[in-house]
C-alpha positions as CSV (number, residue, x, y, z in Angstrom):
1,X,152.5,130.6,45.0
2,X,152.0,133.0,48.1
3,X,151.2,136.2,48.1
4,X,153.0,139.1,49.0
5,X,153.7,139.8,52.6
6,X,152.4,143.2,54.3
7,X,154.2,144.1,57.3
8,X,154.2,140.2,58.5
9,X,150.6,139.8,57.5
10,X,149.1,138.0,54.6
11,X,148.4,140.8,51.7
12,X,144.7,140.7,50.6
13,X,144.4,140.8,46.6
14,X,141.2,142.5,47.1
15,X,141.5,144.7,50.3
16,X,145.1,145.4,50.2
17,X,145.6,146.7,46.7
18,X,144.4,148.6,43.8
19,X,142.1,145.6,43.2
20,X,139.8,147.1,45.6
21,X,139.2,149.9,43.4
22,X,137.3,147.7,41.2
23,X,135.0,147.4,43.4
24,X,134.2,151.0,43.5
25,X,133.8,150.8,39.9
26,X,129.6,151.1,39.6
27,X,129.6,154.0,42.0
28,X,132.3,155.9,39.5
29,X,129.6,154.5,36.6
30,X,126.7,156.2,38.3
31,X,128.5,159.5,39.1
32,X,128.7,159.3,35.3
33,X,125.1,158.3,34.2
34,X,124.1,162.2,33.0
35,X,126.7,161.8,30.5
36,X,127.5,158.0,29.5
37,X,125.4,155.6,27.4
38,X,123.4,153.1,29.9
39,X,125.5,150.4,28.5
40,X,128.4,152.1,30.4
41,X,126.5,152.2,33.8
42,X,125.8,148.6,33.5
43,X,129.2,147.8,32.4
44,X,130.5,149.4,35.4
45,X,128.0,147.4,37.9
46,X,129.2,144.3,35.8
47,X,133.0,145.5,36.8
48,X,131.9,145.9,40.9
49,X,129.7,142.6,40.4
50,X,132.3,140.3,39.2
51,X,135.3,142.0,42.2
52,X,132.5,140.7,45.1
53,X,132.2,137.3,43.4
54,X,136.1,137.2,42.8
55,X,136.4,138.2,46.8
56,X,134.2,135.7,47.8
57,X,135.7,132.5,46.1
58,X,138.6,134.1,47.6
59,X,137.9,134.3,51.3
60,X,135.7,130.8,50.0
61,X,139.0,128.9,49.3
62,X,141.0,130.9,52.0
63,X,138.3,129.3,54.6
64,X,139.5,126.0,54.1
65,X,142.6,126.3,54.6
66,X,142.4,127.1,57.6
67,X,142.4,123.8,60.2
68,X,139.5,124.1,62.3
69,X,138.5,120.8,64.4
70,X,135.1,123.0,65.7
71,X,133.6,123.0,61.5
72,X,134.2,121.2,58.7
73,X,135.6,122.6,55.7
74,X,132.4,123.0,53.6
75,X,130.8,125.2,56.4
76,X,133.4,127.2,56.9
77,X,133.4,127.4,53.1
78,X,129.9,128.4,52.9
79,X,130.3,130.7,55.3
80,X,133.1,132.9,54.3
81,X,131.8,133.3,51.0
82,X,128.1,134.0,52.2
83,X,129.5,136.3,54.3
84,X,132.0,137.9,52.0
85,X,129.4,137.9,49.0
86,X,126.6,139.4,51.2
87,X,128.8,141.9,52.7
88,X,130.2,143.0,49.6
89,X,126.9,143.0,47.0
90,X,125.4,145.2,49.7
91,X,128.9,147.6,50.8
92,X,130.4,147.7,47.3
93,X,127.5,147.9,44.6
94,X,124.0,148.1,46.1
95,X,123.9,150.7,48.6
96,X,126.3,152.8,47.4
97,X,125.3,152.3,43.9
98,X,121.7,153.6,44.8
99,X,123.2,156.5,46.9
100,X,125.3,158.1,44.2
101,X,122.4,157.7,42.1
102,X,120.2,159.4,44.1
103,X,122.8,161.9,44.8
104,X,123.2,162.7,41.2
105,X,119.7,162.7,40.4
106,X,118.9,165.0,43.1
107,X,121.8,167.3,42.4
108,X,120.4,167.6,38.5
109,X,117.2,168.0,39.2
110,X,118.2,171.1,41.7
111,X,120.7,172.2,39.6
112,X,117.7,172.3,36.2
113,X,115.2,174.2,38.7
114,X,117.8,177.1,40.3
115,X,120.1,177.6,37.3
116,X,120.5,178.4,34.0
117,X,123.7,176.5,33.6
118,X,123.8,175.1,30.2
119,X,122.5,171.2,30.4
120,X,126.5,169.8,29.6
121,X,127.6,172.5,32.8
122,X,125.0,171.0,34.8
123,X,125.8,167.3,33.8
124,X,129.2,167.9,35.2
125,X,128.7,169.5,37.5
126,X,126.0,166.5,39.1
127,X,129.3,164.0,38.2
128,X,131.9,165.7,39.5
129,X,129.6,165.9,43.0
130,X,128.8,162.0,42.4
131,X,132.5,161.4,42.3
132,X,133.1,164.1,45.4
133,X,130.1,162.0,47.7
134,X,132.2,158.5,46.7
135,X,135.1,158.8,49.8
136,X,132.4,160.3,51.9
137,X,129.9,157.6,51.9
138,X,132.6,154.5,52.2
139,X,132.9,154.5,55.6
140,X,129.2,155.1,57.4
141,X,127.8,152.8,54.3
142,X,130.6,149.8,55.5
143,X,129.8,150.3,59.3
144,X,126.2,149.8,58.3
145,X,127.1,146.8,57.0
146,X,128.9,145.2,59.3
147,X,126.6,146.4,61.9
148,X,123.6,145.0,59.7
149,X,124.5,141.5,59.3
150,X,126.2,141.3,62.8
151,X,122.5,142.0,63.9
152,X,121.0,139.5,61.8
153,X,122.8,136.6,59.4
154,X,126.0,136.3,61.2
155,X,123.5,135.2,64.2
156,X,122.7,132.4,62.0
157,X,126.2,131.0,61.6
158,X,128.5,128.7,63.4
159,X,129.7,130.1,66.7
160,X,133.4,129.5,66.2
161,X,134.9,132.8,64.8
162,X,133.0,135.5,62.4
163,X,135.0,136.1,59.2
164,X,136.4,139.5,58.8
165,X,134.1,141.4,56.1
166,X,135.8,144.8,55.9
C-alpha cells in the first residue's frame, strides 16, 4: 500500500499531515502544567516521545528501500533512524519542551510578583502565553537543529547523501 501522492511527491505520514501535530503534543502539555495534574504533562511527552520513534522506524524502513551500491542497507538504516531519532528527540520534545517550560515558569513567577490577578487568572494567563510562544519557537529551535548536528554527528556518517531531518 502506497501512500498518498503530494503534488508528484511521496506524502510524509509524519511531516505532511496532522500527524505532525503529535509531535508538538509535550510542548501543548507544558503550556498546560499550572493547571493539569503531572500525569498529564508526562502523558503528553509520552504522546511527542512515541511520534519521534514512530518517524524514525519510518525514515528507518524508508532507507532501505532505497538502492544504493555506495552503503549497504543496514547503514543506511542506522543512519536514517539515528538521524531522524536525534533530530526529532532534540527539535520535537527536548528543547522546545524545556523552553515552554521555562517560558511559563517565568511568566508565573512575574505574573505572582507584579499583579494581583487571582492565582486561576494568572495560571491562564502563563498557558495561554505557553501556547502563544509554541509557532514562535518552531522555526529558530529546527534551524538549530539541523545546524547542530550538521556541525557535529552528521560529520560522522557515511558520505553518500545526508537524510533530510526537517
Amino acid at each position: 500500500m502506497s501512500q498518498p501522492q503530494l503534488r508528484g511527491v511521496e506524502r510524509d505520514l509524519y511531516r505532511d499531515t496532522w500527524v505532525r501535530y503529535l509531535g508538538y503534543a509535550n510542548e501543548v502539555g507544558e503550556a498546560f502544567r499550572s493547571l493539569v495534574p503531572r500525569a498529564v504533562v508526562w502523558l503528553s511527552y509520552g504522546v511527542a516521545s512515541s511520534y519521534v520513534l514512530a518517524d524514525a522506524i519510518d525514515k528507518g524502513k524508508k532507507a532501505v528501500e532505497v538502492p544504493s551500491p555506495e552503503e549497504g542497507r543496514s547503514t543506511r538504516m542506522a543512519v536514517a533512524v539515528v538521524d531522524t531519532f536525534v533530530w526529532q528527540a532534540l527539535a520535537s520534545v527536548a528543547i522546545p519542551g524545556f523552553t515552554i517550560n521555562r517560558v511559563c515558569a517565568a511568566s508565573l513567577y512575574v505574573l505572582g510578583t507584579t499583579t494581583h490577578w487571582p492565582v486561576s487568572v494568572r495560571k491562564w494567563t502563563t498557558t495561554a502565553l505557553g501556547l502563544l510562544t509554541i509557532p514562535i519557537i518552531i522555526h529558530p529551535i529546527d534551524r538549530s537543529v539541523d545546524f547542530l548536528l550538521d556541525s557535529s554527528l552528521r560529520k560522522l556518517y557515511p558520505s553518500v547523501g545526508k537524510p533530510s531531518s526537517s
